[in-house]
C-alpha positions in Angstrom: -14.2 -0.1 -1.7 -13.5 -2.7 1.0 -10.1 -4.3 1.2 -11.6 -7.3 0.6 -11.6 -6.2 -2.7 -8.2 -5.9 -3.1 -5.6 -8.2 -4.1 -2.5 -7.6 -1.4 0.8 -7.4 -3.0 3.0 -7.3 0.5 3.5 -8.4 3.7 2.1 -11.5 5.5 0.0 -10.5 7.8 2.2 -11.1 10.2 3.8 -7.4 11.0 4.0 -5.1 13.6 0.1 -4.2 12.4 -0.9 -7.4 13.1 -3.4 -8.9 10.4 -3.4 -5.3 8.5 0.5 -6.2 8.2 1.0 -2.0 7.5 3.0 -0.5 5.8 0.8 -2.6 2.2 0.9 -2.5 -1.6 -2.7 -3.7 -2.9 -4.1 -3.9 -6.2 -7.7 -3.0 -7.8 -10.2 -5.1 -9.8 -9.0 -2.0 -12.3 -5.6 -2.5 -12.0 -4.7 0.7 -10.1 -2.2 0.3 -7.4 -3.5 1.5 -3.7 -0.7 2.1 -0.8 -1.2 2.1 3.0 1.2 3.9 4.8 2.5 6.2 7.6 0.8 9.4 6.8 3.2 12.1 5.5 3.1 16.0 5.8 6.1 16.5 3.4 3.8 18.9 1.0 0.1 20.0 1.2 -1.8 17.3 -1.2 -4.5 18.9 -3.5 -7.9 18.4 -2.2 -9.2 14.8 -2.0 -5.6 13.5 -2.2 -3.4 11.9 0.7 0.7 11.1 1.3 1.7 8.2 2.7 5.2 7.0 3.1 6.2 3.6 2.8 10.2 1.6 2.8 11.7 1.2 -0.4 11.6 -2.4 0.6 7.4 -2.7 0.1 7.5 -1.2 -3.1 10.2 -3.6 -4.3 8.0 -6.3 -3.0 5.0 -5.1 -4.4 6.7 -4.3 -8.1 8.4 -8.1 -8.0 4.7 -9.7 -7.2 3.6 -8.1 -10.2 6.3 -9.2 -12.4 7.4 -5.5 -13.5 
């Protein structure tokens, strides 16, 4: 899937990531909620499974640009 594909929830695009604007909240066609993040080694994830870590701040932007 290419981000282009994705609706953004967060940032501006004007962060310390430049255009990427990382740490992000995005959004599927399928409604399923994709993060990018710092990567995190605070537990082994199963196989095909990743941890990123994002502020608390991102997620509250991403759950008010949805309207939860």
């Amino acid at each position: 899937m290419a981000r282009e594909e994705l609706t953004r929830l967060t940032g501006n695009g004007n962060g310390t990531c430049g255009k990427d604007d990382c740490p992000n909240v995005y959004r599927t066609a399928s409604g399923s909620i994709v993060v990018q993040g710092d990567l995190s080694n605070a537990f082994t994830a199963p196989d095909g499974e990743g941890l990123v870590e994002i502020p608390e701040e991102t997620l509250r932007e991403a759950v008010r640009a949805l309207g939860w």
